[in-house]
C-alpha positions as YAML, in Angstrom:
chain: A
units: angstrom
residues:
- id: 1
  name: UNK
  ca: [2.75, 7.29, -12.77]
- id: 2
  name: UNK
  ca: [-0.64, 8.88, -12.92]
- id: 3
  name: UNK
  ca: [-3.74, 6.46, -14.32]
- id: 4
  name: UNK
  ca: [-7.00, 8.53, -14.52]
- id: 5
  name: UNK
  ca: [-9.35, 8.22, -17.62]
- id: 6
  name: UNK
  ca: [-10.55, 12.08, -17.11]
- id: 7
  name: UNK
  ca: [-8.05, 14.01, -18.87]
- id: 8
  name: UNK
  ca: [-8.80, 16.98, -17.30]
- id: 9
  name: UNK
  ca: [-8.08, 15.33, -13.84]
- id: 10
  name: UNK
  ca: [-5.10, 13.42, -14.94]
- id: 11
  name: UNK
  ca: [-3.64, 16.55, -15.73]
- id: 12
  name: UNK
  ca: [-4.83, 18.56, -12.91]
- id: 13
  name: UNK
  ca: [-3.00, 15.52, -10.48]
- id: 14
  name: UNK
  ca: [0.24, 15.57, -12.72]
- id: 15
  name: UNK
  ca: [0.80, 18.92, -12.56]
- id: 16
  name: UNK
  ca: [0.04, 19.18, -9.35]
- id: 17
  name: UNK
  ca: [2.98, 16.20, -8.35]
- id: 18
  name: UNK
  ca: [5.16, 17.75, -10.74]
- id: 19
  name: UNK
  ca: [4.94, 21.15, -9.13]
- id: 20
  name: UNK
  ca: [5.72, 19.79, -5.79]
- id: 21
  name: UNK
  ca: [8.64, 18.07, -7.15]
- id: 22
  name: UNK
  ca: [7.60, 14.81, -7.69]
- id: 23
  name: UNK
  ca: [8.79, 13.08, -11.30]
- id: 24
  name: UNK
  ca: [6.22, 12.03, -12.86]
- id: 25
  name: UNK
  ca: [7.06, 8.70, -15.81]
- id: 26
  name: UNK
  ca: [4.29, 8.18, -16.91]
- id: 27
  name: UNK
  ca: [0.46, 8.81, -17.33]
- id: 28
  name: UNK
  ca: [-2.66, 6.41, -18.86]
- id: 29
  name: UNK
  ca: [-5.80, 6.59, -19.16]
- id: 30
  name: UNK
  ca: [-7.18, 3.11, -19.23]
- id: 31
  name: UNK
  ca: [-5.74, -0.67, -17.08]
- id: 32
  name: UNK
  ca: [-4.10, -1.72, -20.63]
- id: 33
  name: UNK
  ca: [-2.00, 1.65, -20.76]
- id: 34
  name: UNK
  ca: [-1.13, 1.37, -17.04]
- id: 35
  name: UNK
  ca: [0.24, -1.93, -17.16]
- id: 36
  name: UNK
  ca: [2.30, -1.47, -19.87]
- id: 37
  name: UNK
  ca: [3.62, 1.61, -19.15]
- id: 38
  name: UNK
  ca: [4.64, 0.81, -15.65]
- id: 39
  name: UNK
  ca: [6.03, -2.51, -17.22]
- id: 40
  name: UNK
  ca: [8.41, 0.25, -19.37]
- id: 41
  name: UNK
  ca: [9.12, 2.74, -17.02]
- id: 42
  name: UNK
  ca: [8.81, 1.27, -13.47]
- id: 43
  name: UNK
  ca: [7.50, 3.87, -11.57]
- id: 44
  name: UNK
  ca: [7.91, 3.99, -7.32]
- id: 45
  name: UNK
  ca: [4.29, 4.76, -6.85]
- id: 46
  name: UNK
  ca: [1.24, 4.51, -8.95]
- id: 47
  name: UNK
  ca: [-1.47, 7.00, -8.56]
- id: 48
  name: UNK
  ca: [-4.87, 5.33, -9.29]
- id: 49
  name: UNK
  ca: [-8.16, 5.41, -10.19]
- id: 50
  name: UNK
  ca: [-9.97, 2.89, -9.95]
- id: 51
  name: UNK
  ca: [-13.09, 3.10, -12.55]
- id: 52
  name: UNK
  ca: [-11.15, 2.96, -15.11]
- id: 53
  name: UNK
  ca: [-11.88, 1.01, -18.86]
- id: 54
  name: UNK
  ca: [-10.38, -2.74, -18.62]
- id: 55
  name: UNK
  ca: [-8.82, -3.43, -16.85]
- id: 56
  name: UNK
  ca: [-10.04, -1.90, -14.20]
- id: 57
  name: UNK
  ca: [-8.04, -0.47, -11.21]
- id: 58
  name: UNK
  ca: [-8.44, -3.48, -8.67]
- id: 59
  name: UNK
  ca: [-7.26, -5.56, -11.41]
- id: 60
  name: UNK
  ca: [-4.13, -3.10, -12.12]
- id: 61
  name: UNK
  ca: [-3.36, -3.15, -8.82]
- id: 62
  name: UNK
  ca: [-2.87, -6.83, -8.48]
- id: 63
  name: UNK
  ca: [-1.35, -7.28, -12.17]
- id: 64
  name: UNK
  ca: [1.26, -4.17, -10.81]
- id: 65
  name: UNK
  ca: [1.78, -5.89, -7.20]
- id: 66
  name: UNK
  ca: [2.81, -9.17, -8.48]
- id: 67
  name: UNK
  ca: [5.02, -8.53, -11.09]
- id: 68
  name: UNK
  ca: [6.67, -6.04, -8.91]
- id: 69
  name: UNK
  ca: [6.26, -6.29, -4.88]
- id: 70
  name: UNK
  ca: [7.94, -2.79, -4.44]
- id: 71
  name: UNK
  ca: [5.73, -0.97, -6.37]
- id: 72
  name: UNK
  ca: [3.57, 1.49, -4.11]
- id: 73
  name: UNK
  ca: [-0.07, 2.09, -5.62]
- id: 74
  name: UNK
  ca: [-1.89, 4.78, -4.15]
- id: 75
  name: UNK
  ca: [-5.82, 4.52, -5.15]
- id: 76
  name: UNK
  ca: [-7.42, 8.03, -5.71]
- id: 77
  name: UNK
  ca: [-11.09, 7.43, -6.21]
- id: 78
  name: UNK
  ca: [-14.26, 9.14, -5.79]
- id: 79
  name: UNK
  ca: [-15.39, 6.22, -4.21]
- id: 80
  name: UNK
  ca: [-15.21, 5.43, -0.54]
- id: 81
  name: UNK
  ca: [-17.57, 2.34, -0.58]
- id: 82
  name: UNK
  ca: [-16.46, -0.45, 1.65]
- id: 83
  name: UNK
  ca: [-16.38, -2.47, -1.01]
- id: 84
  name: UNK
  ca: [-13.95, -0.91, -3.28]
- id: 85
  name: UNK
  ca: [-11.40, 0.01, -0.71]
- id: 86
  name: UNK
  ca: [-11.72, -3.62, 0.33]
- id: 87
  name: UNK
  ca: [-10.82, -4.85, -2.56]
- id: 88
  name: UNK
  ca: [-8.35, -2.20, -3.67]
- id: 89
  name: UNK
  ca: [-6.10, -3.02, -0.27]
- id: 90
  name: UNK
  ca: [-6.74, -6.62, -0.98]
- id: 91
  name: UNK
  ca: [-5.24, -6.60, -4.15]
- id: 92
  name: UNK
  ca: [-2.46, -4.85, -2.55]
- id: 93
  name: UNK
  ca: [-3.13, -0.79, -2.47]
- id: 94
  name: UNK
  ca: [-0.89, 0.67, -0.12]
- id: 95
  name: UNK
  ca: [-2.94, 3.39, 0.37]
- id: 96
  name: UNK
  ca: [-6.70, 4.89, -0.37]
- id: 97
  name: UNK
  ca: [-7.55, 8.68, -0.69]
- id: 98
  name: UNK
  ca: [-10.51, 9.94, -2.26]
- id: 99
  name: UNK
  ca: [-10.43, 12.63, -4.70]
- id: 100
  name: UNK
  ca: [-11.85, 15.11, -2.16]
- id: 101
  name: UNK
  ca: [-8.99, 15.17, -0.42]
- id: 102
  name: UNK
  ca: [-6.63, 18.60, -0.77]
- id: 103
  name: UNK
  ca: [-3.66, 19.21, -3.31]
- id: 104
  name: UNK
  ca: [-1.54, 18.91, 0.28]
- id: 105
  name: UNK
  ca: [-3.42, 15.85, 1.68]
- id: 106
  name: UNK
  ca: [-2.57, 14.31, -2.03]
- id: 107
  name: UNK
  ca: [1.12, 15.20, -1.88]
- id: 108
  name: UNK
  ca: [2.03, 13.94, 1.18]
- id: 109
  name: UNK
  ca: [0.19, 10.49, 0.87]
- id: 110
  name: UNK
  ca: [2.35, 10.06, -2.76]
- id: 111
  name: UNK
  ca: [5.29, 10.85, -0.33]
- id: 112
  name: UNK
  ca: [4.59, 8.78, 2.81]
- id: 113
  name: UNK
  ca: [3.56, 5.75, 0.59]
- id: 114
  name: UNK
  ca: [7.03, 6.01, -1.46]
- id: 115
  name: UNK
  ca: [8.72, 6.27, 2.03]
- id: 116
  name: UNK
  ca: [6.80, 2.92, 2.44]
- id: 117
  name: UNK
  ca: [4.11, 3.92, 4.90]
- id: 118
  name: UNK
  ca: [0.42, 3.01, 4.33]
- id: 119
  name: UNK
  ca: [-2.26, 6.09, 4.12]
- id: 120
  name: UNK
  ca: [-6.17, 6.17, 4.04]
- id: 121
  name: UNK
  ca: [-8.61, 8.77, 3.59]
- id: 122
  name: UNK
  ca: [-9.65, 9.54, 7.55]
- id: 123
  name: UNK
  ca: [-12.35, 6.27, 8.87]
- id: 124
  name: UNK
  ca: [-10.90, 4.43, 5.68]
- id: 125
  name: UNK
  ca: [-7.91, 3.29, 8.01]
- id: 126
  name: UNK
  ca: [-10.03, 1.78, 10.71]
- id: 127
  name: UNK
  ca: [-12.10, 0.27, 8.14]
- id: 128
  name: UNK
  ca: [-9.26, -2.09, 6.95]
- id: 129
  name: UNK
  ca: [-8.08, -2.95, 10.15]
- id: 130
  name: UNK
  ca: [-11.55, -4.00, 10.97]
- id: 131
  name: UNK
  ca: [-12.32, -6.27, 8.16]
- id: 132
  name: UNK
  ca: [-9.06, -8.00, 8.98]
- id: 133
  name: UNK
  ca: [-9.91, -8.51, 12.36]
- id: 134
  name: UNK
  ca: [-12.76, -9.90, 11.45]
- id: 135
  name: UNK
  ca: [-11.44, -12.56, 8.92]
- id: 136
  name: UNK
  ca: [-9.02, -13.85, 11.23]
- id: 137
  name: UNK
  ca: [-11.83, -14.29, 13.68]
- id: 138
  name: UNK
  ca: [-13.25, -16.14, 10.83]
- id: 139
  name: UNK
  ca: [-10.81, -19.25, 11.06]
- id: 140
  name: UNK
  ca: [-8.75, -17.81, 8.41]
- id: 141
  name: UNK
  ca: [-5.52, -17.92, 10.72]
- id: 142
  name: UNK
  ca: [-4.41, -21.41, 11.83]
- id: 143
  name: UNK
  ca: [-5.21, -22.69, 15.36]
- id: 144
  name: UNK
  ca: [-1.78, -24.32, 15.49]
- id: 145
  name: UNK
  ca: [1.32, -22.61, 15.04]
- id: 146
  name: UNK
  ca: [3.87, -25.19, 15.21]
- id: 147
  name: UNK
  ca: [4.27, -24.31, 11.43]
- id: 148
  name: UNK
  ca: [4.86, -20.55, 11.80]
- id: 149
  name: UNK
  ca: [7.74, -19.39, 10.37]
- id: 150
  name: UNK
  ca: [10.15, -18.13, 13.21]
- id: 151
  name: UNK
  ca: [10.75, -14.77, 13.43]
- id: 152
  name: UNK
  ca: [14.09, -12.60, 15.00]
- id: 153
  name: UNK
  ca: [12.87, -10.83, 18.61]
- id: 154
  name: UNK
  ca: [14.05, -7.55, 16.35]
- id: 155
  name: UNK
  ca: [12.29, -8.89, 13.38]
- id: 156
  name: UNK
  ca: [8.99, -9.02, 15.18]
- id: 157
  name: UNK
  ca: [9.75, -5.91, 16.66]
- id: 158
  name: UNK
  ca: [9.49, -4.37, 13.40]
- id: 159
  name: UNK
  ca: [6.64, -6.34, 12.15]
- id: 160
  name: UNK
  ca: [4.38, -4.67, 15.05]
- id: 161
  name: UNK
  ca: [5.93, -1.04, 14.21]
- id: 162
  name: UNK
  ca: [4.55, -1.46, 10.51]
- id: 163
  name: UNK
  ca: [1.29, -3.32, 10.98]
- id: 164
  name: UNK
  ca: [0.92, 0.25, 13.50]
- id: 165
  name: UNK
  ca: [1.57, 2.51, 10.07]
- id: 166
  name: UNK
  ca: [5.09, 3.72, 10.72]
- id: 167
  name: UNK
  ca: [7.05, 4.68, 7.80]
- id: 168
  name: UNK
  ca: [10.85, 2.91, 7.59]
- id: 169
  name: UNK
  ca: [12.46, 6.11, 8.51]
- id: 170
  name: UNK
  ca: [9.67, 6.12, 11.81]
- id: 171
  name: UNK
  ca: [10.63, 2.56, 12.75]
- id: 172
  name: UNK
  ca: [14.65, 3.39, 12.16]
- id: 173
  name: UNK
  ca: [14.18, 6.59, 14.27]
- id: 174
  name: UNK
  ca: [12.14, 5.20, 17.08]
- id: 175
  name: UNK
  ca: [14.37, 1.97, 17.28]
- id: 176
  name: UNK
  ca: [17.50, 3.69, 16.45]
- id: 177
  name: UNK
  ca: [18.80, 1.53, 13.62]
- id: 178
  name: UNK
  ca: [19.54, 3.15, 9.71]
- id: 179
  name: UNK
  ca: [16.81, 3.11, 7.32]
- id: 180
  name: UNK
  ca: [18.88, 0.45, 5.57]
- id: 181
  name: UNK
  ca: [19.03, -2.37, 8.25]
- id: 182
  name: UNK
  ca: [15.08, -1.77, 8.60]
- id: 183
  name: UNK
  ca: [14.48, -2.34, 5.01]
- id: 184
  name: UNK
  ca: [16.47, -5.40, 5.33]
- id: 185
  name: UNK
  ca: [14.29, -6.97, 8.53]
- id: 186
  name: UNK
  ca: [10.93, -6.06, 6.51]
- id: 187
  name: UNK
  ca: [12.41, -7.96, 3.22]
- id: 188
  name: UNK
  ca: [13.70, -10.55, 5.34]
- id: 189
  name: UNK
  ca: [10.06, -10.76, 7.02]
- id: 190
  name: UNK
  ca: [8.01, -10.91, 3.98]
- id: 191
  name: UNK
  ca: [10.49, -13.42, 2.45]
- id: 192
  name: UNK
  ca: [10.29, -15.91, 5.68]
- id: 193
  name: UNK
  ca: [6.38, -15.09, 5.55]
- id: 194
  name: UNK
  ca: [6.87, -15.70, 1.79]
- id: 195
  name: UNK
  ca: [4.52, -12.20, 1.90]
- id: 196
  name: UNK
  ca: [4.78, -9.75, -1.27]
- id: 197
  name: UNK
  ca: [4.23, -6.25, 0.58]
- id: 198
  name: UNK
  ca: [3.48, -4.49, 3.59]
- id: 199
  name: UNK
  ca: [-0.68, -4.48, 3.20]
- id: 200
  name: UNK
  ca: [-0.33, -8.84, 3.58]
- id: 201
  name: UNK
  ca: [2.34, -7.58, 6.06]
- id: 202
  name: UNK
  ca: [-0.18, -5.85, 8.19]
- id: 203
  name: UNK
  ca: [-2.63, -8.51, 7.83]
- id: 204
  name: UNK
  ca: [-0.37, -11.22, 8.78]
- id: 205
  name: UNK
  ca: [0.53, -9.10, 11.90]
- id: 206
  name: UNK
  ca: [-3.34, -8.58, 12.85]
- id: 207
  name: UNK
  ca: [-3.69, -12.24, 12.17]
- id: 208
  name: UNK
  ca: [-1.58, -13.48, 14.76]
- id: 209
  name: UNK
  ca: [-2.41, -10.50, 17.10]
- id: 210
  name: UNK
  ca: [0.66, -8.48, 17.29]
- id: 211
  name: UNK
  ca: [-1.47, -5.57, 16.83]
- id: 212
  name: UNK
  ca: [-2.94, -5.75, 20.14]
- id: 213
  name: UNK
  ca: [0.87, -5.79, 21.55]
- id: 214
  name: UNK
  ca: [1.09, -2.11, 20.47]
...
């Protein structure tokens, strides 16, 4: 589903999507539209902008997120404030491009977020990673861990492969297991973690510093 108020642009991205052979659901123009057209057609991945009228894309993203953990939403802004691609990921983006980026650069982040990987506009990436770092040097992580949820050795294996980016066919192919049996370890993972996608996946991992284990 494409969500862009600019017709012009919606159109533009659509076509584009379509051409590459992506199937496109549905489009809106405005956070009321979105939400109630993904509730009806369930699209894979959302592409979204995020000044949109109310409600606006932050508050899509979260509405979309929790009534549906696998839905991939892919912000395309022309904003690259810290701010907004804080709070985009926060409310559980799985990826951030802004709308300089190519017709190619577009394509394959729709494709690499549907295969379940995360993607951000080049210094976006390191961006996110650093804000988490820096609220779990906050306090926000708990000093004792006696209440952790346990985790499989394979389990965490996984867990350090996707806080790192991989896609599921990456962490399959580089731990030689089927796509299907890593699907099930990250589902198992976020329901242990009782986690709805990968981006509080990846912040859990950074949390307890299983990103420096990479």
């Amino acid at each position: 589903m494409v969500v862009d108020d600019h017709p012009m642009w919606r159109d533009a991205v659509e076509r584009d999507l379509s051409a590459a052979g992506l199937s496109i659901v549905a489009t809106a123009a405005t956070g009321s539209e979105a939400i109630n057209r993904a509730r009806a057609t369930r699209p894979s991945v959302v592409v979204l902008d995020l000044n949109i009228p109310e409600p606006n894309g932050v508050d899509v993203t979260a509405t979309l997120v929790a009534e549906d953990p696998t839905v991939r939403i892919l912000v395309l802004s022309a904003s690259g404030e810290q701010s907004d691609v804080l709070e985009a990921v926060k409310a559980g983006a799985s990826g951030y491009l802004v709308k300089s980026a190519s017709k190619a650069e577009l394509i394959d982040a729709v494709r690499r977020v549907a295969a379940g990987g995360s993607v951000f506009t080049p210094g976006l990436a390191g961006l996110v990673l650093g804000e988490y770092r820096r609220l779990a040097e906050g306090g926000s992580a708990k000093d004792d861990d006696t209440d952790l949820p346990r985790l499989t050795d394979r389990e965490t294996e996984v867990l350090r492969l996707v806080a790192k980016g991989l896609s599921y066919k990456q962490i399959a192919d580089r731990l030689v297991l089927s796509h299907r049996t890593v699907q099930n370890h990250v589902q198992n993972t976020l329901r242990k973690l009782q986690l709805h996608n990968r981006v509080q996946l990846v912040r859990y991992a950074i949390e307890q510093g299983l990103d420096d284990e990479l």
